[in-house]
C-alpha positions in Angstrom: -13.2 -8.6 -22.3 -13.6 -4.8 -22.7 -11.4 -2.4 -20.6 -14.7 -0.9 -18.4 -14.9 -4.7 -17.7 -11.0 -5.1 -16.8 -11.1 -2.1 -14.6 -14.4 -3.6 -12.9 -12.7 -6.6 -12.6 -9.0 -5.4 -11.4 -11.1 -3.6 -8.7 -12.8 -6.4 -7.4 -9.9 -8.6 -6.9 -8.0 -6.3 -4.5 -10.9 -5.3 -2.8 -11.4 -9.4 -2.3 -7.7 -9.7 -1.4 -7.8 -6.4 1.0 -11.1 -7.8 2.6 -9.5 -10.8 3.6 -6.4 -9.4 4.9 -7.9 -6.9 6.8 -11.1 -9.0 7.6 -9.8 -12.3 8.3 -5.8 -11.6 9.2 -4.7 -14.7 7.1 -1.7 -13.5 4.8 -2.4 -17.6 3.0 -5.1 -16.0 1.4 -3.5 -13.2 -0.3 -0.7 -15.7 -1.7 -3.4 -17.2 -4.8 -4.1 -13.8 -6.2 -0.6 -12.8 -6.3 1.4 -13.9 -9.6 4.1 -16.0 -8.8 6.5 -13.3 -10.3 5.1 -10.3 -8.2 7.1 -7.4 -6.9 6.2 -5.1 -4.2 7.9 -1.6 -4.4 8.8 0.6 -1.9 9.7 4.4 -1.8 13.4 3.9 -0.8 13.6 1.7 -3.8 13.8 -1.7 -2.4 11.9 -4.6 -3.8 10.5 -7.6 -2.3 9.1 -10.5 -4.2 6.0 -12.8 -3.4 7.5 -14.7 -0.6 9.4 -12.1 1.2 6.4 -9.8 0.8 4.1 -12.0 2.3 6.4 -13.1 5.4 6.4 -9.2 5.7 2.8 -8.8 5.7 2.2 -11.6 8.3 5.3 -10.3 10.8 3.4 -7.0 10.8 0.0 -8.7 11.5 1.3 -9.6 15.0 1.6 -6.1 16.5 -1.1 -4.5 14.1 -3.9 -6.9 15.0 -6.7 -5.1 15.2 -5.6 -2.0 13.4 -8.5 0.4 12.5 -8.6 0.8 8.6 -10.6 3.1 7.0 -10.4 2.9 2.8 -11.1 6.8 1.4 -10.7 5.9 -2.0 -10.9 2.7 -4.7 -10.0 3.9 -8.0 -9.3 1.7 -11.1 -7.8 2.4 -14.7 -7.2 -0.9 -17.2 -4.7 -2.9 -15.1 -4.1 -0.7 -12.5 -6.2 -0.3 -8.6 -5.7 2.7 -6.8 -6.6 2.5 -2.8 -6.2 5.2 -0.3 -6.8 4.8 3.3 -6.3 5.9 7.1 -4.8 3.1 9.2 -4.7 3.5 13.1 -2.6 0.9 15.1 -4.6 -1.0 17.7 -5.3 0.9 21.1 -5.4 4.7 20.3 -1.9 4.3 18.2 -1.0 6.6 15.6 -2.7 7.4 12.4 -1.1 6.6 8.8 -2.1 7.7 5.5 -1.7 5.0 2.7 -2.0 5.1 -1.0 -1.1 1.7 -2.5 -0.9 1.5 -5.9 -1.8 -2.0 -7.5 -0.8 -3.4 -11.8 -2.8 -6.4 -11.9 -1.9 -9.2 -15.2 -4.2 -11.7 -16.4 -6.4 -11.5 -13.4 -3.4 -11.9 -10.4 -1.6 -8.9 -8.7 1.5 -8.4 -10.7 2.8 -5.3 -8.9 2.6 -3.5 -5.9 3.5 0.2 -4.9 3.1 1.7 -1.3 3.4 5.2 0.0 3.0 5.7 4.0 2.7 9.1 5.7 2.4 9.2 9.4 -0.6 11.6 9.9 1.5 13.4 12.7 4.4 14.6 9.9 2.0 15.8 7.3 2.2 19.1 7.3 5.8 19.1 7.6 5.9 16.8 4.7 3.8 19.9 2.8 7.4 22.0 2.1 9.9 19.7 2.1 11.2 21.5 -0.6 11.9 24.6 2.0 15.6 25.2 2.8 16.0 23.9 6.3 12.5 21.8 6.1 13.5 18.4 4.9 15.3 15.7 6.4 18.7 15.5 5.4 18.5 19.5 5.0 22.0 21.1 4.8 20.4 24.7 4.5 20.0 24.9 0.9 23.6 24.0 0.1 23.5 20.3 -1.9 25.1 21.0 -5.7 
């Protein structure tokens, strides 16, 4: 298989697994194209594995039924599936920004990386680097 045709196919299989998440709401049928070893990452540095992953997916499924989900982007390189989107929770809820970041291995979703920004925070989010901007901020003074 050449890497144009890796990358064509990487892409296809999370688009197939997001379609039937967001399409369908049945977590079962992301659990086949997940590698039995996969890890889902998150930006406080946590992990999850498969099965803690997926019981996370479905308990957020029950009060985000019927969220609004809008994918921007689909962007694929070799083993890895880029997807940015705009989520809105059911009945005029708030909007999120997501970029998930996908390393797929022989064909199954090895990996999983997810970055959420409420829409509401983004500008804020823009200087965090400012004294007195960030969360956590002590003016400047951290050594």
């Amino acid at each position: 298989m050449t890497t144009d045709n890796a990358t064509t196919d990487n892409k296809a299989i999370v688009q197939r697994a997001l379609t039937e998440l967001v399409g369908t709401g049945d977590v079962d049928a992301l659990a086949p194209l997940l590698s039995d070893d996969f890890v889902h990452h998150r930006p406080d540095s946590t992990a999850s594995t498969k099965a803690e992953w997926l019981d996370a997916v479905r308990a957020a499924l029950v009060p985000l039924a019927g969220m609004a989900v809008e994918i921007d982007h689909v962007l694929a390189d070799g083993d890895h599936v880029v997807m940015h989107s705009r989520r809105r929770a059911p009945g005029g809820g708030p909007e999120i920004v997501v970029v998930d970041i996908w390393r797929l291995d022989d064909g199954l979703i090895a990996e999983a990386w997810e970055i959420i920004e409420p829409v509401s925070q983004a500008a804020a989010n823009l200087t965090w680097w400012a004294a007195g901007t960030g969360p956590g901020d002590n003016g400047g003074t951290e050594r």
